[in-house]
C-alpha positions in Angstrom: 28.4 28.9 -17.5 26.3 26.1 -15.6 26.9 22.5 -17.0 25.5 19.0 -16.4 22.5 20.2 -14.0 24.6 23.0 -11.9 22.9 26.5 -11.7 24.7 30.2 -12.4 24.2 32.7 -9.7 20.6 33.8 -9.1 19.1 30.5 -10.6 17.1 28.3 -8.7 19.0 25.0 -7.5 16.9 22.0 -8.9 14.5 19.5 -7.8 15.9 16.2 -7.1 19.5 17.8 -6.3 18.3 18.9 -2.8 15.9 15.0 -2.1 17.5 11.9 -2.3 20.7 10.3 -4.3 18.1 7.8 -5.6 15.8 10.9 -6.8 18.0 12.2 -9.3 16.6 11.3 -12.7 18.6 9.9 -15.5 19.8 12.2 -18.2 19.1 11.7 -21.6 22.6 10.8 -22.8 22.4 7.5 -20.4 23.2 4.0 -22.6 20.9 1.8 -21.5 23.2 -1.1 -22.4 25.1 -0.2 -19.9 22.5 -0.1 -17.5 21.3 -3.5 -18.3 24.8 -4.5 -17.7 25.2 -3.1 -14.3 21.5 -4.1 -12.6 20.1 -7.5 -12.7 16.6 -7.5 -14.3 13.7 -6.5 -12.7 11.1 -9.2 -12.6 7.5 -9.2 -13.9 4.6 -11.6 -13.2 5.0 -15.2 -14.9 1.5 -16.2 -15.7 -1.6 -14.3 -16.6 -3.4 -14.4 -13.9 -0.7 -13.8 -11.4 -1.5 -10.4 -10.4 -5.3 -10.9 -10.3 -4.7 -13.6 -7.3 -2.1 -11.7 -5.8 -4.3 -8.7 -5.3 -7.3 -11.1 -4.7 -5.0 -12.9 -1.6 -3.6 -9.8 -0.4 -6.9 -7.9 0.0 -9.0 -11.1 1.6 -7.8 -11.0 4.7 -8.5 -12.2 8.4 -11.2 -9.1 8.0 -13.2 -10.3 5.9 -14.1 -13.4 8.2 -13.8 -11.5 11.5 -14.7 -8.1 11.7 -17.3 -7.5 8.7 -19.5 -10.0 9.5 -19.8 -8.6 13.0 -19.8 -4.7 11.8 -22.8 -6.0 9.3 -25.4 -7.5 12.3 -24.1 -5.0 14.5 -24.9 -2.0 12.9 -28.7 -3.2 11.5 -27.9 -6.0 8.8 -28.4 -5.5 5.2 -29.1 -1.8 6.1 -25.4 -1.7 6.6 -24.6 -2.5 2.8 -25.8 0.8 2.2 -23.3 3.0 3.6 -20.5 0.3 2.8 -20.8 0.0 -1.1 -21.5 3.9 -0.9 -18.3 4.1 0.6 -17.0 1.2 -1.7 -17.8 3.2 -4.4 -17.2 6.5 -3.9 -13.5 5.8 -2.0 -12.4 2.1 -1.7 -12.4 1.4 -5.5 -11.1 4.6 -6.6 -8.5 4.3 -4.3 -7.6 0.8 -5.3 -7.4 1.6 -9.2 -5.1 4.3 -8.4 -2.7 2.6 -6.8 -2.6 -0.5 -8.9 -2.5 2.0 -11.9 0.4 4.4 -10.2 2.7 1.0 -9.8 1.9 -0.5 -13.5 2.9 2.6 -15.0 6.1 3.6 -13.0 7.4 -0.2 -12.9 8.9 0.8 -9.8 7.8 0.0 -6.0 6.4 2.3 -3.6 9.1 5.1 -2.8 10.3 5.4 -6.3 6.4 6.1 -7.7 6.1 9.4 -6.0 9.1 10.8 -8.8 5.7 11.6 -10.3 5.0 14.3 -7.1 8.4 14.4 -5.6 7.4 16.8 -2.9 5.0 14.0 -1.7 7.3 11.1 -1.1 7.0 11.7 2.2 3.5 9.3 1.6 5.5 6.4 0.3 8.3 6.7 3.4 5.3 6.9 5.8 3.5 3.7 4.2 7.0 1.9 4.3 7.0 2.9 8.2 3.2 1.6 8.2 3.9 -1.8 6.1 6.8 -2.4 8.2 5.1 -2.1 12.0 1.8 -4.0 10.3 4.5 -6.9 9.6 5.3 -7.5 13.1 2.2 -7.7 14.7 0.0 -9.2 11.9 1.6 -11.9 11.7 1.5 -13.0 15.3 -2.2 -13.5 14.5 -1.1 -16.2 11.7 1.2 -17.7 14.7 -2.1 -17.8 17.1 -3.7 -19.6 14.3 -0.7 -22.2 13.8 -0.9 -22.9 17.4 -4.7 -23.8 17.6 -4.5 -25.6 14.2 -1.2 -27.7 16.1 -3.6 -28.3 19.4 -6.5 -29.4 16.9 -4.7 -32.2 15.8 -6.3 -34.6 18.4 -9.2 -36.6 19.5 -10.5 -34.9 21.9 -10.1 -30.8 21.7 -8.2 -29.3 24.8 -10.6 -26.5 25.3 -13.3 -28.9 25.0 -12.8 -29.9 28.8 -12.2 -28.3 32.2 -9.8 -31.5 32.7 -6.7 -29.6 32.1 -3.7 -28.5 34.0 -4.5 -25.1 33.4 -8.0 -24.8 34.4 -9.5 -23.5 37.0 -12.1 -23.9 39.4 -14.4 -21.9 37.6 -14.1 -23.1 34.8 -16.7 -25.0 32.8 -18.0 -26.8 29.5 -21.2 -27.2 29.1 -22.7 -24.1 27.7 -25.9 -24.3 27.9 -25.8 -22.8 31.6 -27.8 -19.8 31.6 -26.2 -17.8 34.6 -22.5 -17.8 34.2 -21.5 -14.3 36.0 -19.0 -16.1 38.2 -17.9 -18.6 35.5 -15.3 -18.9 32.7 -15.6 -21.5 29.8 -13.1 -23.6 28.9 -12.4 -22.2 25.8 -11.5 -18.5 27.5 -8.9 -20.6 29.8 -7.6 -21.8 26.7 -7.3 -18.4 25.5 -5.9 -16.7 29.2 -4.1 -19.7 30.3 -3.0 -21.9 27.9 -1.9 -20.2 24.8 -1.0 -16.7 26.6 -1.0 -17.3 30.4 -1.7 -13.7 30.7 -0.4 -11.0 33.1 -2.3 -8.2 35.0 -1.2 -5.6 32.1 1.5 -4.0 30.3 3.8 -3.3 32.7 3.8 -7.1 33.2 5.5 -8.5 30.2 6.3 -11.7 32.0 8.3 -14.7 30.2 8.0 -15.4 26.3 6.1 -17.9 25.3 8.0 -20.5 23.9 5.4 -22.5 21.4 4.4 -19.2 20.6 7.6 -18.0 19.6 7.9 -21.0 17.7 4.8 -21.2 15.8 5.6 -17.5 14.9 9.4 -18.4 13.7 7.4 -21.2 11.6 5.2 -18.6 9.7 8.0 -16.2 9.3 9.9 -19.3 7.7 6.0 -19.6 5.6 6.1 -15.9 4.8 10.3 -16.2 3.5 9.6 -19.1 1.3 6.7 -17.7 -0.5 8.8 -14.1 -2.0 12.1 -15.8 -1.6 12.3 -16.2 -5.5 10.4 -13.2 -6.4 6.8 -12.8 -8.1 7.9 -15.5 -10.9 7.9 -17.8 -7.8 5.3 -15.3 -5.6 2.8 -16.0 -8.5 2.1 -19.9 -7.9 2.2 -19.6 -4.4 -1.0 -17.6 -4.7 -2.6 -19.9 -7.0 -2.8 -22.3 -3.6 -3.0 -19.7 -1.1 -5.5 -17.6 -2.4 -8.1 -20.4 -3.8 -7.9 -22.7 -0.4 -10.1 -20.0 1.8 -12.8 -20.7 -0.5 -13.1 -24.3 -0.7 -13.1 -23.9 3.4 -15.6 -21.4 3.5 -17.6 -23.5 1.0 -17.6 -26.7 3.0 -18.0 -24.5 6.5 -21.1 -22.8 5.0 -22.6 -26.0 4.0 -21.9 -27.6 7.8 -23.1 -24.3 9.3 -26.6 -23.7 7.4 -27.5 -27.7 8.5 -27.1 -26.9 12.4 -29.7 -25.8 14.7 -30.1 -22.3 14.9 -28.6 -21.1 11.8 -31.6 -19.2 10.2 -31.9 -17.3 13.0 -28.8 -16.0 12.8 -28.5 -15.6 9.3 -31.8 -13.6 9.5 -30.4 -11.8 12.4 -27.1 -10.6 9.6 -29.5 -9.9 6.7 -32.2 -7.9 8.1 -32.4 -4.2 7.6 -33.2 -1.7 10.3 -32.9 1.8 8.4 -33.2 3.5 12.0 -29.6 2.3 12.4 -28.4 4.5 9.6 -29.4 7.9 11.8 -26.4 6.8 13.4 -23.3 8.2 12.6 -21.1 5.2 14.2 -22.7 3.1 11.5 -21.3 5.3 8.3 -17.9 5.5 10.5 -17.8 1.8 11.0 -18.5 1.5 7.3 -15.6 3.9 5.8 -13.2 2.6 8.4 -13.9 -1.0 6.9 -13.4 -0.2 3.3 -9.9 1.6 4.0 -8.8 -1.3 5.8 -10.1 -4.3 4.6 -8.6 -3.6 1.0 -5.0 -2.6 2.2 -5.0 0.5 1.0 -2.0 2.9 1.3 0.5 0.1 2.5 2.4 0.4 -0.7 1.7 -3.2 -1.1 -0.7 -2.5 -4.2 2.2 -0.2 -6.0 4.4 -3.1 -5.1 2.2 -5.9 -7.2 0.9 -3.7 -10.6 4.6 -2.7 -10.9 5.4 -6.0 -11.9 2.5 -6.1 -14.4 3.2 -5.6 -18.2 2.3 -1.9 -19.4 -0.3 -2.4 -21.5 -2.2 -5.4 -18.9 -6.0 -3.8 -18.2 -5.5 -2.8 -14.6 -8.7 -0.8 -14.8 -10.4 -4.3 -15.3 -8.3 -6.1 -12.6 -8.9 -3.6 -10.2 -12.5 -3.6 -10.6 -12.6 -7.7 -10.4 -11.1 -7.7 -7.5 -12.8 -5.0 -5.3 -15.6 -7.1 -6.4 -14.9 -10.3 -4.9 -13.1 -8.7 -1.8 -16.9 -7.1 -1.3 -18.3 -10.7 -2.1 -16.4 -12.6 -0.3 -16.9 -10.4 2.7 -21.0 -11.1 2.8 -20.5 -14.6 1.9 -18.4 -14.9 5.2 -20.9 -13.1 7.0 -23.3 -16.4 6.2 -21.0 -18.6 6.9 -20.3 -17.2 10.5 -23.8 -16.0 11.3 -24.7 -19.6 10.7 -22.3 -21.0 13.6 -23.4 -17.9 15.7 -27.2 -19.0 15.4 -26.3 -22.4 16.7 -23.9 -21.4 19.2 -27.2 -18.7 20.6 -29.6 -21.8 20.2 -27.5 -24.0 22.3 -26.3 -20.9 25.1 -29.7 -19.7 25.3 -28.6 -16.4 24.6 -29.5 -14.0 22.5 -27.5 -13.7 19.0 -25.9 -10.0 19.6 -24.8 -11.2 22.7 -23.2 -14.5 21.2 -21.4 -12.5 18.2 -18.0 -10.9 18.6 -15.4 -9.0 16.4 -11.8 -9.9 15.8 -9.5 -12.3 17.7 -12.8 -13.1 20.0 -14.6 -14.5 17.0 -11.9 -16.6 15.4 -10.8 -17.8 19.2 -13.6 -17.6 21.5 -16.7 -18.4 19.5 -15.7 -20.4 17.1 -13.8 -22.9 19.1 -17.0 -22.8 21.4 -19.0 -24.1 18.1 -16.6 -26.0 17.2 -16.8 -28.4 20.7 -20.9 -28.8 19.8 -19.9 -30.7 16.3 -19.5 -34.2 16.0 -15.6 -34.5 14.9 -14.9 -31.4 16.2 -11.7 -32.0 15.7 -11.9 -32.2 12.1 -13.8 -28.7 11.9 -11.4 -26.9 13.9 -8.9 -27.9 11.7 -10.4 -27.2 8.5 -11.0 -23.5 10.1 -7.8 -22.9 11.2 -6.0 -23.9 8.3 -8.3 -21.4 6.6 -7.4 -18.7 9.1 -3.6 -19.5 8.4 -4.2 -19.1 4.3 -6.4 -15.8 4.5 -3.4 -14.2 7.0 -0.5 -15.5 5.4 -0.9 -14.3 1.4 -2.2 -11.1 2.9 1.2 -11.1 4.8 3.5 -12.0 2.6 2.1 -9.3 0.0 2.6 -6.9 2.3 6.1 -7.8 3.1 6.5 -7.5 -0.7 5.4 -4.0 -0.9 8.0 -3.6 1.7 10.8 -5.0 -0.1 9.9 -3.9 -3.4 9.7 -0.4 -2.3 13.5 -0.5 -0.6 14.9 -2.6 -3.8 13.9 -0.7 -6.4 14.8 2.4 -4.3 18.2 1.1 -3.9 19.0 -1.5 -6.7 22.0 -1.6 -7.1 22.9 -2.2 -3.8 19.6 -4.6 -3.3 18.3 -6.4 -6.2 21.6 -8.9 -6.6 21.1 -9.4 -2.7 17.3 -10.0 -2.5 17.0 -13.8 -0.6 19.6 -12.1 1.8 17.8 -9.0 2.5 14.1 -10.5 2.4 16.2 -12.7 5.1 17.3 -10.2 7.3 13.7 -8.3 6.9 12.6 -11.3 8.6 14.4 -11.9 11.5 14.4 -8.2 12.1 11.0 -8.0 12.4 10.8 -11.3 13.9 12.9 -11.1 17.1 10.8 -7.3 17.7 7.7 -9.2 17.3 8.4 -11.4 20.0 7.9 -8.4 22.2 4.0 -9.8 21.0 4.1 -13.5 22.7 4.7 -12.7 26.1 2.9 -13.3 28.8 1.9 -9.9 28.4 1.9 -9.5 24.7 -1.4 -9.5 24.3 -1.3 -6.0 25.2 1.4 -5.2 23.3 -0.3 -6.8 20.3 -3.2 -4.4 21.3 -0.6 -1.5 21.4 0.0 -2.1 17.6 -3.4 -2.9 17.0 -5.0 0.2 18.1 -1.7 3.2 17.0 0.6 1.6 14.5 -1.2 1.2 11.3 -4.5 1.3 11.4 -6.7 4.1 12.3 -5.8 7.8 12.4 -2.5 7.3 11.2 -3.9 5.3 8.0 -6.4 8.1 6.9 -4.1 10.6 7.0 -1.8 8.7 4.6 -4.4 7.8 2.2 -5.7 11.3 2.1 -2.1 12.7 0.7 -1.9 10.1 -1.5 -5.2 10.6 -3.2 -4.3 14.4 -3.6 -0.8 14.3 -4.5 -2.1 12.5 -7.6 -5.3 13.8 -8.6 -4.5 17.8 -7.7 -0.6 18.1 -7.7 0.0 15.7 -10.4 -3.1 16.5 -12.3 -5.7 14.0 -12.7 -6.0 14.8 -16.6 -2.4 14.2 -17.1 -2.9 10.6 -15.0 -5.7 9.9 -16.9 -3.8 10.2 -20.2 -1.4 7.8 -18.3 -3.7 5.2 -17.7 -5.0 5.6 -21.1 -1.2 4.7 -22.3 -1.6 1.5 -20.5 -5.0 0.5 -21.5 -6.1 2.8 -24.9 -9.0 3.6 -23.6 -9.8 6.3 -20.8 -12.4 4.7 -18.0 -15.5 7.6 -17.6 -15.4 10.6 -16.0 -16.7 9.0 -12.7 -13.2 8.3 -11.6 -11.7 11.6 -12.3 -14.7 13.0 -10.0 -13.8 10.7 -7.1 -10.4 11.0 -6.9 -10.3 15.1 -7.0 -13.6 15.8 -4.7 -15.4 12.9 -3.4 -12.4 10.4 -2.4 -10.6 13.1 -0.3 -13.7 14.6 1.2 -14.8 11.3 2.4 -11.2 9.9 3.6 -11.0 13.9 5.4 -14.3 13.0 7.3 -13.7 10.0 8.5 -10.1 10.9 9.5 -11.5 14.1 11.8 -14.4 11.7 13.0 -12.0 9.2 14.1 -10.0 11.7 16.0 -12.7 13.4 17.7 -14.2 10.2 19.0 -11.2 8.7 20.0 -10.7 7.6 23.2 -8.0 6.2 25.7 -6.9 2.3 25.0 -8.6 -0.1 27.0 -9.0 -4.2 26.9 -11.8 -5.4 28.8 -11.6 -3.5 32.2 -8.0 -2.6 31.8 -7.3 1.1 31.0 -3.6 1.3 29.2 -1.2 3.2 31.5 -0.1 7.0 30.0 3.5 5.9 29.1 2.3 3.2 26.9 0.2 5.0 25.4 2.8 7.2 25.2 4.2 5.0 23.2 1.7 3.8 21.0 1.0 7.7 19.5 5.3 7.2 18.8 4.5 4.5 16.7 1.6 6.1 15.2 3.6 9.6 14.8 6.3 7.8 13.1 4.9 7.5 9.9 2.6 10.3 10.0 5.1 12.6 10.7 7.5 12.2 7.1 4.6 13.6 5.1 5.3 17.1 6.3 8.6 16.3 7.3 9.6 15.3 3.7 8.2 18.6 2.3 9.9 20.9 4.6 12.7 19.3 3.9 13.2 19.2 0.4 11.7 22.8 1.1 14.7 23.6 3.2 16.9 21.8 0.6 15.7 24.5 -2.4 17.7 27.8 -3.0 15.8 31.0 -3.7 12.9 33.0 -3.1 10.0 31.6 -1.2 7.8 31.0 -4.2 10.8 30.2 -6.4 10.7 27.0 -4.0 7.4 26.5 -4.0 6.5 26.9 -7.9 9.6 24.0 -8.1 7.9 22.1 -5.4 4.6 22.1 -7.4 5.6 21.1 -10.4 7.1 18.3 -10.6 8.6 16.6 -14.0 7.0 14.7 -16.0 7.7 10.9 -16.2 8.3 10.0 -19.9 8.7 6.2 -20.1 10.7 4.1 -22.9 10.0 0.8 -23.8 11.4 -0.9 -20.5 12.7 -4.7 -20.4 14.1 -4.0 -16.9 11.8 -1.7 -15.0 12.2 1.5 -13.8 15.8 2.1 -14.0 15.0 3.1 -18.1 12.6 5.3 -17.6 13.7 9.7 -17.4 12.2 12.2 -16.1 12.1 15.5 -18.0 10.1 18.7 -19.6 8.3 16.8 -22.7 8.5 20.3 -24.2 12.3 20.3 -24.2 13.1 16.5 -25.2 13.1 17.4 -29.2 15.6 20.1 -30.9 13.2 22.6 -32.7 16.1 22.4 -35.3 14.9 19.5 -36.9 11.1 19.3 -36.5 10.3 16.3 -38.2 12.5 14.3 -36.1 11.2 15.8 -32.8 13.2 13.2 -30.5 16.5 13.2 -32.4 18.6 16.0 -30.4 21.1 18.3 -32.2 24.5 17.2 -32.0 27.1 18.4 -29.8 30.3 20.9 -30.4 32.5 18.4 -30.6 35.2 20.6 -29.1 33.4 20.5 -25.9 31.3 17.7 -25.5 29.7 18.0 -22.2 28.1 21.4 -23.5 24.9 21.1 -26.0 25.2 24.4 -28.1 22.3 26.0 -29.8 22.0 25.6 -33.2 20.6 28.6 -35.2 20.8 27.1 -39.2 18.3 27.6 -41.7 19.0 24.2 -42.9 17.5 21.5 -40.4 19.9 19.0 -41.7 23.0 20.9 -41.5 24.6 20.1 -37.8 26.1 23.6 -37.7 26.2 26.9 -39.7 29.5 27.6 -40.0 29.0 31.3 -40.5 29.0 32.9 -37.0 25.3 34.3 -36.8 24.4 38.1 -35.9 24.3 39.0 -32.5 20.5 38.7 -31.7 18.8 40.7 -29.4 17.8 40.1 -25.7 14.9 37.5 -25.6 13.5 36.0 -23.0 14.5 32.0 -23.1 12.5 29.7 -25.0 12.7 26.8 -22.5 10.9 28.7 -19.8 9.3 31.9 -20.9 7.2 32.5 -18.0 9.7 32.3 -15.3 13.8 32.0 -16.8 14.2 35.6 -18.7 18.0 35.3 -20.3 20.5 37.0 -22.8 21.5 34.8 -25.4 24.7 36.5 -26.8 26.5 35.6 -29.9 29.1 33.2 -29.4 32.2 34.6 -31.0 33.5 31.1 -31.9 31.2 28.2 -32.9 33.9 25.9 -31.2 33.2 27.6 -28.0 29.7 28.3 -27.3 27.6 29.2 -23.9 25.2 26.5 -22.6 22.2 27.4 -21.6 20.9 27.0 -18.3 18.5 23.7 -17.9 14.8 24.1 -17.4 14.5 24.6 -13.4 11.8 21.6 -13.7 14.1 18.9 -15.1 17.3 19.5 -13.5 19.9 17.5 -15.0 18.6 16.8 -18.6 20.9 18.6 -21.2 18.6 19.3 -24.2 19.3 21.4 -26.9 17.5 25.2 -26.3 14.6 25.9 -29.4 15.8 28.3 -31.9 14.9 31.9 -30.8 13.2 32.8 -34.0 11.4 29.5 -34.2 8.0 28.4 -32.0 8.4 26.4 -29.9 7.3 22.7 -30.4 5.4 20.9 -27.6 6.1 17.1 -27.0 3.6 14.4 -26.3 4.7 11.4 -24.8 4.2 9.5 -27.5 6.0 11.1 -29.5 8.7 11.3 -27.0 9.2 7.8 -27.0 10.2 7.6 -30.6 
C-alpha cells in the first residue's frame, strides 16, 4: 500500500518528488489558516496605476535614447519602422502579454511560475542567472551618469576645455576643425582620462577608481531605497521615476528643434530608403532591438503582474505599454537627431558620421553638443539627470524580478527577511561590479556587455519560454487562464504568434546571431582568447540550466524511458483558490480527480475518510451519495482498469474484507501528492473545470 504521494513497486515515482523541495505542491488537506499563520503576506500593488508605470519605467530604458535612434538613421530611416513594428508585432508584444499574464495568474515570481511546465524551470533559473549578471554591469552605466551629472554642476564644463590636468597635447575644443586625424577632443579625454584613465586592455585592470566606485555605491544605495519596502512603497517611486524622462525629453526636444542644423538631421532619421531593407543586418538589427529594449525574459515582467489583482486587464496593460515603449522610442529619435544635426552643422561633417550608438552617444556626442549651448551647464544637467531616471527604474525593476523570484521560491526562509536580503543582493553585486570601474573596466564592462545577457544567450531563453507555454502547457489551456483573469479571451491572433510565429522568429534571429558572430573587439583592440574565454562562461551559465534542469529531473524520474518522459510532458494543472496571500494557497492537481464521483452535485466536497485510518482516503462504493459509508461489505468486483488513469495506471481493485481497513489507491502519476478519493468503478467519471474546482 502506497500512502501520502509514495509509489508501490513498478509505479512511476512522481513529478515534483525528484525537482526541488520548493516544487512539491500542496495537498488538498492543507489549512490555509495555518499557512497564513506561518508566512507573512505577500504584497500586491497599492494604487491603480502602479503596475502600468512600473512596466512603463522598467521597459524605457537607456535604449530607447541611445541605441534606437541610431539603429533607425542607420539602417535607412523610417524604412526601418517596417521590420521593427513587424517584429513588434509579431514577437515583442506577444512575448510581453505572456509574461505579464504568466505572473498575474500564478501570484508567484519567476522560478515558482514554471510549476505550470515543471520540466522547463530550467528558463526561470537561467533568467535569474541573466537578471542577476545584467545587475552588475547595468548599473555602472547609472554610476557613469552620476559622475557626469556631479561634474556638470559648474560654470564652466570640464570637457569644455583642453585646460585640464589631464589633457593632452592633442587635445582640442573647438570643433569645427575639419582635419582632426592626429587630434582628440576634449570631451574623449574626459572620457579616457578623466572619468576612466584607461589601460592598454584587459589584462590591465589597473587601480579602481575611487569616484567611480562611489558614484556607483550611491546608486546602489538609489536602487535599495526604491524596493526596500516592497511594491506598496515600489509603486510611488515610479510615479517620479518613470514620468521625469518625459518632462526632459520634452524640454530637450524643444531646445534641440531651435538649433542650427536640426532639420537636417531630423530628415536624415525620418527618411526611407527601401534599398536598405534587402539587407538582412537591417531585419537583424530590428528583432535584436525589440527583445532587448522591452526586457524580455529577465523574469522581471513575472515579477511585477504577480503582484497585480487577478482579475486586473493585463491584456490591456500589456498592450499600453508596448505602445509607449515603441513611442517613446521615435520620439527620442527626434529629440537626438536634432542635437546630431547641429553638432554635423557645426563639425562640418556629415550626419552618419556625427551619430553614434550606446555609451558614445550619451558621453561623447552629447557632451560635445552640450559645450555649443549657451548654459551648457544647465543642459547637461537636465540630460544626465534624465539618463540617471531612464537607468535607474529600469534597474531597480530588474533587481525586483530577482528578488521576487528567490522570495517567493523560498518564503519562508525570505519574505520575514526581505530589507536584509535585498541588502546583501546589493553589496554582493556591488563589490563584483567594481571589477567594472577600473582602470580597465571599461573592458570588463564590454565583457558583460557583449556575453552575459544580452545576445545569444537571451534568444535562446526567450525561445524556451515561449514554447514551454504555448506547446507544452497548451496555448488553449493558457488562453482559458487568461480568460479567468479578464472574462474575455483576446483573438486568435495571439494564440497564432505564440505557437508558430513568435518561436520561428526568436529561432531566426538566434541562429543569425550565431552565425555572424564574431570575436570581441573595442575600437582597434581585439579581446585576448582567455577573456573571451570567459565571457562565453558567463554566457554558458545561464544557457546551460535549460537542458541541464530537464536531464536532471529526467535523471530524477524512476521507470521506463517514456514512463519519464509522458511525466515530464505533462505537467499538473494549476488550480487556484481565492488567494489573500499569493502563491502559497494555490495546489496543483488533476482537475479530473479534485471531486468524489460519490456525490456529484457537490463535485469539490471529497468523501470522508475511514476514520480508523486517517491518512488513507478509502473508496466509497454506496448507492446513496449521502451516506458516508455502506456498511454492508460490497461484492468483490472484478478487475478494472483504474478510473483515475485509464490510459496508463491498469489496477485490481479488490474487496476490502473490513470497511475499517481499506486499500488506498495509488495517486494519479500527474499529481503526486494529492490524496483524492478514486471515482466509483461503476460510475463515469466526472471531469472538473476550474471553476468548478474552486467551489
Amino acid at each position: 500500500m502506497a500512502t501520502n504521494g509514495t509509489k508501490a513497486d513498478g509505479q512511476v515515482t512522481e513529478l515534483n518528488e525528484v525537482a526541488t523541495i520548493n516544487d512539491k505542491p500542496k495537498s488538498l488537506d492543507v489549512q490555509p489558516e495555518k499557512q497564513k499563520k506561518e508566512l507573512p503576506a505577500r504584497e500586491t500593488w497599492g494604487g491603480r496605476f502602479d503596475f502600468l508605470l512600473s512596466c512603463v519605467g522598467y521597459a524605457i530604458g537607456l535604449g530607447n535614447v541611445w541605441r534606437f535612434p541610431y539603429l533607425c538613421g542607420k539602417n535607412g530611416g523610417g524604412a526601418f519602422l517596417i521590420p521593427y513594428f513587424l517584429t513588434l508585432i509579431f514577437a515583442g508584444m506577444p512575448l510581453f502579454l505572456l509574461e505579464c499574464s504568466l505572473g498575474q495568474y500564478t501570484s508567484i515570481g519567476g522560478l515558482g511560475v514554471w510549476k505550470l511546465a515543471p520540466m522547463f524551470k530550467g528558463v526561470g533559473l537561467a533568467a535569474a542567472v541573466l537578471s542577476f549578471w545584467l545587475n552588475i554591469y547595468y548599473i555602472v552605466i547609472i554610476s557613469w551618469a552620476i559622475y557626469y551629472l556631479y561634474n556638470s554642476f559648474t560654470t564652466d564644463l570640464p570637457w569644455s576645455s583642453c585646460n585640464n590636468p589631464w589633457n593632452t597635447e592633442k587635445c582640442y575644443a573647438n570643433y569645427s576643425i575639419v582635419d582632426t586625424t592626429n587630434l582628440t577632443s576634449a570631451v574623449m579625454e574626459f572620457w579616457e582620462r578623466n572619468m576612466h584613465q584607461m589601460t592598454d586592455g584587459l589584462e590591465k585592470p589597473g587601480q579602481i577608481r575611487v569616484p567611480l566606485a562611489i558614484t556607483l555605491a550611491i546608486a546602489w544605495v538609489l536602487v535599495y531605497f526604491c524596493i526596500w519596502k516592497g511594491v506598496s512603497w515600489t509603486g510611488k517611486v515610479v510615479y517620479f521615476s518613470a514620468t521625469y524622462p518625459y518632462f526632459m525629453l520634452f524640454i530637450l526636444f524643444i531646445r534641440g528643434v531651435t538649433l542650427p542644423g536640426a532639420r537636417e538631421g531630423i530628415l536624415f532619421y525620418i527618411t526611407p530608403n527601401f534599398e536598405k531593407l534587402k539587407e538582412s543586418e537591417v531585419w537583424l538589427d530590428a528583432a535584436t532591438q525589440i527583445f532587448f529594449s522591452y526586457g524580455l525574459g529577465l523574469g522581471s515582467l513575472i515579477a511585477l503582474g504577480s503582484y497585480n489583482p487577478f482579475n486586473n486587464n493585463v491584456y490591456r496593460d500589456s498592450i499600453i505599454v508596448c505602445c509607449i515603449n515603441s513611442c517613446t522610442s521615435m520620439f527620442a529619435g527626434f529629440v537626438i537627431f536634432s542635437i546630431v544635426g547641429f553638432m554635423a552643422h557645426v563639425t562640418k561633417k556629415s550626419i552618419a558620421d556625427v551619430a553614434a550608438s550606446g555609451p558614445g552617444l550619451a558621453f561623447l556626442a552629447y557632451p560635445e553638443a552640450v559645450t555649443q549651448l549657451p548654459v551648457s551647464p544647465l543642459w547637461a544637467i537636465l540630460f544626465f539627470s534624465m539618463l540617471l531616471m531612464l537607468g535607474i527604474d529600469s534597474q531597480f525593476c530588474t533587481v525586483e524580478g530577482f528578488i521576487t523570484a528567490l522570495v517567493d521560491e523560498f518564503p519562508r526562509a525570505l519574505r520575514g527577511r526581505r530589507e536584509i536580503f535585498i541588502a546583501v543582493v546589493c553589496l554582493v553585486s556591488y563589490l563584483i561590479g567594481l571589477s567594472n570601474i577600473t582602470q580597465g573596466g571599461i573592458y570588463v564592462f564590454k565583457l558583460f556587455d557583449y556575453y552575459s545577457a544580452s545576445g545569444m544567450c537571451l534568444l535562446f531563453l526567450v525561445f524556451f519560454e515561449c514554447i514551454s507555454i504555448s506547446w507544452f502547457y497548451g496555448v488553449n489551456k493558457f488562453y482559458d487562464n487568461i480568460q479567468e483573469m479578464i472574462g474575455y479571451k483576446p483573438c486568435i491572433w495571439w494564440k497564432m504568434c505564440w505557437v508558430v510565429f513568435t518561436p520561428l522568429i526568436v529561432g531566426g534571429v538566434f541562429l543569425f546571431s550565431a552565425v555572424q558572430m564574431v570575436p570581441l573587439k573595442m575600437g582597434d583592440y581585439v579581446f585576448p582568447g582567455w577573456g573571451q574565454g570567459v565571457g562565453w562562461l558567463m554566457a554558458m551559465s545561464s544557457m546551460i540550466l535549460i537542458p541541464g534542469y530537464m536531464v536532471y529531473m529526467y535523471l530524477g524520474l524512476k521507470g521506463t524511458y517514456k514512463e519519464r518522459l509522458r511525466i515530464m510532458l505533462q505537467p499538473p494543472t494549476m488550480v487556484r483558490r481565492p488567494q489573500d496571500k499569493g502563491p502559497e494557497q494555490q495546489v496543483e492537481t488533476n482537475t479530473a480527480n479534485l471531486g468524489s464521483p460519490a456525490n456529484p452535485a457537490n463535485p469539490a466536497s471529497p468523501a470522508p475518510a475511514n476514520p480508523a485510518s486517517p491518512t488513507d482516503l478509502a473508496p466509497v462504493n454506496s448507492p446513496s451519495p449521502t451516506t458516508p459509508a455502506n456498511p454492508a461489505p460490497p461484492a468483490n468486483p472484478p478487475t478494472a482498469t483504474s478510473p483515475v488513469n485509464p490510459a496508463t495506471s491498469p489496477t485490481t481493485t479488490t474487496s476490502p474484507a473490513n470497511p475499517a481497513a481499506t486499500t488506498s489507491p495509488p495517486p494519479n502519476p500527474v499529481c503526486p501528492t494529492e490524496l483524492v478519493n478514486p471515482p466509483n468503478p461503476t460510475s463515469p467519471t466526472t471531469n472538473l473545470t476550474n471553476a468548478e474546482a474552486n467551489v
